[in-house]
C-alpha positions as CSV (number, residue, x, y, z in Angstrom):
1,X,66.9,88.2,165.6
2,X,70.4,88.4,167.1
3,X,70.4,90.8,170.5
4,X,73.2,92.9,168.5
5,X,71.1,94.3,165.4
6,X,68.9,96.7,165.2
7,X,64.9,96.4,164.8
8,X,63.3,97.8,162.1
9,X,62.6,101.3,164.3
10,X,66.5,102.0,165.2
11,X,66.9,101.1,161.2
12,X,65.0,103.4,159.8
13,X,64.8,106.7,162.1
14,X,67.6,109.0,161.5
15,X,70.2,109.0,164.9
16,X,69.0,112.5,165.8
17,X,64.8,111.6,166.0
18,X,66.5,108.5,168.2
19,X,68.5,110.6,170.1
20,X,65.4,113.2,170.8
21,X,63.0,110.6,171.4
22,X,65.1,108.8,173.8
23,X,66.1,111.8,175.7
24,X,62.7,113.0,176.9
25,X,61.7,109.3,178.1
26,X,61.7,108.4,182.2
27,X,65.3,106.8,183.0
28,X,63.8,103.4,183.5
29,X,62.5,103.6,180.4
30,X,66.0,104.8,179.2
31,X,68.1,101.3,181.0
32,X,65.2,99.3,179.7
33,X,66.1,100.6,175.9
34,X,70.0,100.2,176.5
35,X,69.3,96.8,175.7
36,X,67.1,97.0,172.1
37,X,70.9,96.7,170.5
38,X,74.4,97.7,170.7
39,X,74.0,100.9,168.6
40,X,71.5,102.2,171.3
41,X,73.3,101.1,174.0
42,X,76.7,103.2,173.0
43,X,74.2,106.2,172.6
44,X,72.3,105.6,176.1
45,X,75.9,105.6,177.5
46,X,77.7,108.5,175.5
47,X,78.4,111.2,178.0
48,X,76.8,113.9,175.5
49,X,73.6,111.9,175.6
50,X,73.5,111.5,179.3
51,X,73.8,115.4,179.2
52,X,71.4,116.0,177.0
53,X,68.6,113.2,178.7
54,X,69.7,115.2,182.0
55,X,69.2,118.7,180.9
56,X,65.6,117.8,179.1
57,X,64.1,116.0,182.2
58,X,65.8,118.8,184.3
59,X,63.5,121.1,181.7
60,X,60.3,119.4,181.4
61,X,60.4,119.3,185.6
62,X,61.6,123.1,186.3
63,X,58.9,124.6,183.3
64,X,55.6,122.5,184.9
65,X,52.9,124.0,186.3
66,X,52.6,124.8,190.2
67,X,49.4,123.5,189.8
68,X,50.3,120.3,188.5
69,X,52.2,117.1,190.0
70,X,55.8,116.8,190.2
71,X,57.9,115.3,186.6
72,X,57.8,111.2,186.7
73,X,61.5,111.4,187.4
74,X,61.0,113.1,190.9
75,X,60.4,111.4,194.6
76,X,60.6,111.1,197.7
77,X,63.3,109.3,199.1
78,X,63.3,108.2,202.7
79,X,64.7,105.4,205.2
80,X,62.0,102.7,205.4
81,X,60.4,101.2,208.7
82,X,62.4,98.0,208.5
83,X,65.4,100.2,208.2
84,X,66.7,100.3,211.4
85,X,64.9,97.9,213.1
86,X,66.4,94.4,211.6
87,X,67.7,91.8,213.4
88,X,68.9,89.3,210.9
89,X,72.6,89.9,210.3
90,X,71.8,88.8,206.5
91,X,69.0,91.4,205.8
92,X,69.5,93.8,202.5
93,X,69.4,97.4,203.8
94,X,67.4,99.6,202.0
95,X,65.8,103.3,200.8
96,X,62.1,103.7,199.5
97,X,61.5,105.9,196.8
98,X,57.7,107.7,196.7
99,X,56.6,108.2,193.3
100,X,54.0,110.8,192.5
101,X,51.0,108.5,192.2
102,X,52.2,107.0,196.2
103,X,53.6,103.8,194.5
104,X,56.3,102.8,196.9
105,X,59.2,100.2,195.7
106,X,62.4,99.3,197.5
107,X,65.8,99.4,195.9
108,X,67.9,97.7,198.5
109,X,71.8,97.8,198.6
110,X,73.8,95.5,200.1
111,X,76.0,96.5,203.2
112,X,78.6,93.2,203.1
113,X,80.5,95.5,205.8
114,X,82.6,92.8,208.1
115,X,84.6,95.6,210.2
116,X,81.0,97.6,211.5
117,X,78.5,95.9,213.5
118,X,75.0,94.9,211.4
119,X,73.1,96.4,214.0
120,X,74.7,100.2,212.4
121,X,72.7,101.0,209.3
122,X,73.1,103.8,207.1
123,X,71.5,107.0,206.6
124,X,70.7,109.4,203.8
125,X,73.0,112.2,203.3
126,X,71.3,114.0,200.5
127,X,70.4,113.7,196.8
128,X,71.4,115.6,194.0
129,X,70.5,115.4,190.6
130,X,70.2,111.8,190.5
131,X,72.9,110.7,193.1
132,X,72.6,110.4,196.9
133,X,74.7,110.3,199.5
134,X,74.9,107.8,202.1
135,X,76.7,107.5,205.0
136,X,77.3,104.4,207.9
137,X,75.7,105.7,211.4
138,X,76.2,106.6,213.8
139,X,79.5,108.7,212.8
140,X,80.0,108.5,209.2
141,X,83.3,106.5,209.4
142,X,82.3,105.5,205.8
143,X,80.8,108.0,203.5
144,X,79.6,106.4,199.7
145,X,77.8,108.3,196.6
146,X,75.5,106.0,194.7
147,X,72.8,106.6,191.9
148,X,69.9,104.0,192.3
149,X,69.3,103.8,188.3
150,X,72.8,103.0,186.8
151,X,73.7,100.7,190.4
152,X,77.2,102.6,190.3
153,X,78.7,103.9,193.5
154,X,81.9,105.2,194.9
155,X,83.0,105.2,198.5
156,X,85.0,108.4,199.6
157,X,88.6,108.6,200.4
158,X,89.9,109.2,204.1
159,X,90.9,112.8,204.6
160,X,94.1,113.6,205.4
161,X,93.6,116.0,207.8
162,X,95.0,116.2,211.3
163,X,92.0,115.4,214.2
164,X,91.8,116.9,217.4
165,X,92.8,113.9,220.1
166,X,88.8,114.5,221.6
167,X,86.6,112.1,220.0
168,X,83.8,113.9,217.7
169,X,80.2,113.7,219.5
170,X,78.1,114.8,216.5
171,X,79.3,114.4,212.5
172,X,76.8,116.7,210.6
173,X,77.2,115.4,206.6
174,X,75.9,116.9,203.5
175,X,76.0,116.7,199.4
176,X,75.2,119.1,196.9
177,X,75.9,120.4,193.3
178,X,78.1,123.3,192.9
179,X,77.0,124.7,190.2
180,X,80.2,127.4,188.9
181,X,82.5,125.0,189.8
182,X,80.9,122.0,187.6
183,X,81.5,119.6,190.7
184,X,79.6,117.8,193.1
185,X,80.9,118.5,197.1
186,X,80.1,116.9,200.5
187,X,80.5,119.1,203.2
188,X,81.5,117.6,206.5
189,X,81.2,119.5,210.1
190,X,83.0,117.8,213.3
191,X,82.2,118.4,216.6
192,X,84.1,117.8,218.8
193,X,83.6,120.1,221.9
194,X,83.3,124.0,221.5
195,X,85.3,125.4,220.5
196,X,87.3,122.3,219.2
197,X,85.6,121.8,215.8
198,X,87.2,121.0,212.2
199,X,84.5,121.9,208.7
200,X,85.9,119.7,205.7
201,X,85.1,119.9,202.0
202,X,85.2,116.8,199.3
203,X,85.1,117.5,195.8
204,X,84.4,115.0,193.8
205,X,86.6,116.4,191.0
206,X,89.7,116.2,192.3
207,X,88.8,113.0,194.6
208,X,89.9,114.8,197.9
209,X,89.3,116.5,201.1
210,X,90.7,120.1,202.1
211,X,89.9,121.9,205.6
212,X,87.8,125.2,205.6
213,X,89.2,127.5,208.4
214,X,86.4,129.0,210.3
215,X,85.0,130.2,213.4
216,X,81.7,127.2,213.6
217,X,79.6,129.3,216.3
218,X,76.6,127.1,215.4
219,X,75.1,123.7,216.8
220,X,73.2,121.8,214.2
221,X,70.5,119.8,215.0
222,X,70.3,117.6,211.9
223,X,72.9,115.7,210.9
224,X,72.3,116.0,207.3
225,X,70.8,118.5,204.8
226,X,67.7,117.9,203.0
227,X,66.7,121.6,202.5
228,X,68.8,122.5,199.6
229,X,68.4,125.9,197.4
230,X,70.1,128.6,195.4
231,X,73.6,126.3,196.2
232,X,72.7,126.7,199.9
233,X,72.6,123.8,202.2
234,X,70.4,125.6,205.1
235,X,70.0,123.4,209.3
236,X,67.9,124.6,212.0
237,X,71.0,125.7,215.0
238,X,71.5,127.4,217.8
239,X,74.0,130.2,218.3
240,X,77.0,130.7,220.2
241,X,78.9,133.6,221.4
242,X,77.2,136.8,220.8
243,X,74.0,134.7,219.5
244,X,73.5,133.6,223.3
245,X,72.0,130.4,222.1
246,X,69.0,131.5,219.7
247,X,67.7,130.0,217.6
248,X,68.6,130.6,214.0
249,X,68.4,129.2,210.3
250,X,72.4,128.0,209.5
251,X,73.0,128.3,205.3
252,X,76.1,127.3,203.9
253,X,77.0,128.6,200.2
254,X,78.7,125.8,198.2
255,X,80.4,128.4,196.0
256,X,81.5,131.1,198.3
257,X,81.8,127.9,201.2
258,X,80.6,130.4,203.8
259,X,78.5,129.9,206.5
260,X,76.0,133.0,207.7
261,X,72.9,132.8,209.5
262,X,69.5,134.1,209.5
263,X,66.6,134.8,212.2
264,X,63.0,133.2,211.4
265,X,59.9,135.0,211.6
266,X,58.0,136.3,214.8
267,X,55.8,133.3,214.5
268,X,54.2,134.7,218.4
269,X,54.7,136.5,221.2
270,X,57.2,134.3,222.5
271,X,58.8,131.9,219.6
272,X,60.5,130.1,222.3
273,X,57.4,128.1,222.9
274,X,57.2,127.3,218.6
275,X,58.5,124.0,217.0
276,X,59.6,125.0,213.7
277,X,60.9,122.8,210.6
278,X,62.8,124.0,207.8
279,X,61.3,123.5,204.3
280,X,61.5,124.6,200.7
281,X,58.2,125.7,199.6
282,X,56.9,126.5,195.9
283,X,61.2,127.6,195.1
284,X,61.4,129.7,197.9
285,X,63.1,129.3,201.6
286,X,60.1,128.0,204.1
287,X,59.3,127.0,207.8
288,X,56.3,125.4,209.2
289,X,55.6,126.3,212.9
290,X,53.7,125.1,215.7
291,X,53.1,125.0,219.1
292,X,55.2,122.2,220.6
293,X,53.2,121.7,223.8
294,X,52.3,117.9,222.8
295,X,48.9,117.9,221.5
296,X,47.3,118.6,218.2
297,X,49.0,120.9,216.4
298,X,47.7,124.0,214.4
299,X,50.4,124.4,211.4
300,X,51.8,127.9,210.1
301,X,53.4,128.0,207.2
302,X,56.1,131.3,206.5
303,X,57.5,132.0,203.2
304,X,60.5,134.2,203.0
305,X,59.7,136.1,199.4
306,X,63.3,137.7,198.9
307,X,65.8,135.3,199.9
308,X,67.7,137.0,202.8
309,X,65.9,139.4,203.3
310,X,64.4,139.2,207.3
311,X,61.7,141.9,206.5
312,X,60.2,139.8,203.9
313,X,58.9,136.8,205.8
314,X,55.3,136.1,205.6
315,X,52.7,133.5,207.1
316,X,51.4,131.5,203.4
317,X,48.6,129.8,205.5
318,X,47.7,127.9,208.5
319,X,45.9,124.3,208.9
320,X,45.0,122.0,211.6
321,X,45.3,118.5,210.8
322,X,43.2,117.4,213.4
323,X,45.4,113.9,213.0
324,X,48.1,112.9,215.2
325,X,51.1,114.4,213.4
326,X,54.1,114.4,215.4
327,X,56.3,116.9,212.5
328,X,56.0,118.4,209.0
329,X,58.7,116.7,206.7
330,X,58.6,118.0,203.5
331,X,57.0,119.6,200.5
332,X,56.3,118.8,196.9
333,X,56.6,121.6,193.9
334,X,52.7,122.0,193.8
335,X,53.1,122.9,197.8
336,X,51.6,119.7,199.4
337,X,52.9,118.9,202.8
338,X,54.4,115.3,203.8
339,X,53.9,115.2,207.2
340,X,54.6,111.9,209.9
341,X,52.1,111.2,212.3
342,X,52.9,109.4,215.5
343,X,53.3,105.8,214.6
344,X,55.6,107.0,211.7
345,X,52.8,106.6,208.9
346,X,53.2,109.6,206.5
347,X,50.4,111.8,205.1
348,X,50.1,114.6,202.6
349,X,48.2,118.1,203.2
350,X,47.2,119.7,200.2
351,X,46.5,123.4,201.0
352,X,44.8,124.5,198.1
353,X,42.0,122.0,198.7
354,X,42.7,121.9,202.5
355,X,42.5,117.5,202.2
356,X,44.2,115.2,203.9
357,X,45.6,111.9,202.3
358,X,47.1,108.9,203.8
359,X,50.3,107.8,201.4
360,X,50.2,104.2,202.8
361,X,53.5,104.0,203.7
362,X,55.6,104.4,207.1
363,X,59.3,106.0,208.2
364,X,61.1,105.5,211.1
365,X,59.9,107.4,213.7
366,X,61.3,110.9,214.4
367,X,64.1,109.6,212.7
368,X,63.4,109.3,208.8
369,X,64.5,112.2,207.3
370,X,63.1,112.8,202.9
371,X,64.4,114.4,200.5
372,X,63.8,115.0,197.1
373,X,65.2,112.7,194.4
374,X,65.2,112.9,190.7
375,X,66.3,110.2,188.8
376,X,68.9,110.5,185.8
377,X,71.6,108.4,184.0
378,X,74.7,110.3,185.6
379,X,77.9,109.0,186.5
380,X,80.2,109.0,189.2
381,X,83.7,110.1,188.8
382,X,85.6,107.1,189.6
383,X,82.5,104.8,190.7
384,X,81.8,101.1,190.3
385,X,78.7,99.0,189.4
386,X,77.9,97.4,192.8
387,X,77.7,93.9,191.4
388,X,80.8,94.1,190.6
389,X,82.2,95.3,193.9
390,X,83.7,93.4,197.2
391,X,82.1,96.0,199.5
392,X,84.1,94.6,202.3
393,X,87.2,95.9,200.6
394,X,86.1,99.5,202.2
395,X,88.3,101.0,204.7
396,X,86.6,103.3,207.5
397,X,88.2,106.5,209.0
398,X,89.3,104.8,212.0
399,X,88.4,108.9,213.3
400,X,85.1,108.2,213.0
401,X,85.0,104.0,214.0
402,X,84.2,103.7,217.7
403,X,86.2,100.7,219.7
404,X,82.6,99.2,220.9
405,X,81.5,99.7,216.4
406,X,84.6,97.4,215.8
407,X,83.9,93.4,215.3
408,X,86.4,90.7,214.4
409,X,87.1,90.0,211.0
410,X,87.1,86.1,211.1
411,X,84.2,86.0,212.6
């Protein structure tokens, strides 16, 4: 039989039971089907059935049980141990992906960048429905969006706007969905030296980069986003001005594109002394605590149980991992706990059941940072297939592109 007709199956089931059948299968399963014959390929690709696929999985994964596992589209996406730590100038850079049953598999993409140094990987942005956002280290002088299953990606355009003559000293990036506009933003925050800041916007709709005037009296710690909820991108940061450096949670609201802060809870009589990590826990706003004085750690987990409001905070439950865990990283919808230990090897905490289980896989050390990723067949306005692409063909924001990053091109 010819690879353009049909088998019996696409023959005789009317388009709609295809359509419905297809739509509530795992993408890989999807991209594996796209090839039965050209009728199904047209549908996988349709934008209507894309939709549909997305707003089923999106379904099935938001109505499971909290007692059950996360939906087969959702994982854990983190930097790998080899990440950083390569030496071979021809070596694919890469992203894990943890699956629900700890099955780790590599997808790596190929950095053929001739104007930045080998030696400068990339790091993970964020990930939103399906897409992530990368950007080159250590300033972000190139910023791309990529989705892992279709191999399409787009690298962002150089903004326009005017720079300060200091050179930045910390690039805080992060991607999300804004959900009344219908568009997908990256929000970018330069520091340059306080006051001297700039906060610029990407939308993906319209291809382009505008400045948001405001008064930034907030340093950052991360320099991405990986706690993402209600349209809030939300950082651990300390306060200036009448803050008088405290510590405070940072959210920033991708509709309103506001930025306010929030205290955490009393987590002892002198918080000062507590490490705390910013989480999202069973769909609400989280932090897991600890004593930061260098030895085992007993764990306290907060919940704040009305969004915004400081008088709800509340201690969920504390453990003691009685392992070597140098920081909490994330948690899955059935409240489990990633956690790194020491030599970067990454275990999960299941509360309910107050076990411990080694996932078998490492980061980087202190530096890995995981978000969640679920998988879907969504494009990219304006993106490419990356086989397709000269990725050397990529200009940087020369901004952002320190002298000693810079290499010759003929070399």
């Amino acid at each position: 039989m010819s690879t353009d007709q049909s088998p019996t199956v696409a023959t005789e089931l009317p388009r709609d039971v295809i359509i419905d059948i297809l739509s509530r299968l795992p993408v890989r399963s999807v991209i594996r089907f796209s090839s039965v014959c050209k009728s199904w390929y047209a549908l996988i690709k349709n934008p209507n059935f894309i939709t549909k696929h997305f707003n089923q999985s999106s379904s099935s994964s938001s109505s499971s049980s909290s007692h059950t596992t996360d939906d087969d589209n959702t994982y854990f996406l983190y930097t790998p141990l080899n990440h950083s730590n390569t030496s071979n100038d021809n070596a694919n850079q890469s992203v894990s992906f943890l699956s629900n049953n700890n099955a780790t598999f590599d997808l790596p993409i190929n950095l053929d960048i001739p104007f930045l140094s080998i030696s400068k990987p990339f790091r993970v942005s964020g990930s939103c429905n399906g897409l992530v956002c990368l950007s080159i280290l250590p300033l972000g002088p190139i910023i791309m969006l990529w989705n892992p299953a279709t191999r399409v990606f787009k690298d962002l355009p150089i903004s326009p706007l005017t720079r300060p003559q200091t050179l930045p000293m910390k690039v805080v990036i992060s991607f999300g969905f804004d959900r009344n506009a219908n568009d997908y933003k990256v929000l970018r925050i330069v520091y340059c030296c306080y006051p001297i800041n700039q906060v610029d916007v990407y939308s993906l709709s319209t291809n382009s980069w505008r400045e948001i005037k405001t008064d930034m009296r907030y340093l950052i710690f991360e320099s991405s986003c990986s706690v993402v909820l209600g349209g809030r991108f939300h950082w651990k940061a300390v306060g200036f001005q009448e803050l008088n450096g405290k510590q405070v949670i940072v959210s920033f609201d991708m509709g309103t594109e506001k930025f306010r802060h929030m205290l955490t809870p009393r987590f002892g009589l002198d918080n000062e002394k507590f490490g705390w990590h910013l989480v999202v826990f069973k769909e609400r706003l989280g932090v897991i605590a600890s004593m930061d004085d260098g030895s085992d750690k007993k764990f306290d987990i907060w919940v704040m149980n009305e969004y915004g409001v400081m008088d709800s905070w509340a201690k969920y439950i504390s453990f003691e991992p009685h392992l070597t865990i140098s920081r909490p990283l994330r948690c899955r919808k059935n409240g489990e706990v990633l956690l790194e230990k020491n030599n970067g090897k990454l275990v999960l905490y299941d509360p309910t059941t107050q076990a411990f289980k080694n996932v078998g896989v490492h980061g980087v050390v202190c530096w890995s940072e995981v978000f969640i990723h679920v998988q879907s067949l969504l494009p990219i306005k304006g993106g490419k297939v990356v086989e397709e692409t000269n990725l050397s063909a990529i200009r940087p924001d020369p901004y952002f592109v320190r002298k000693f990053d810079l290499v010759l091109l003929d070399r």
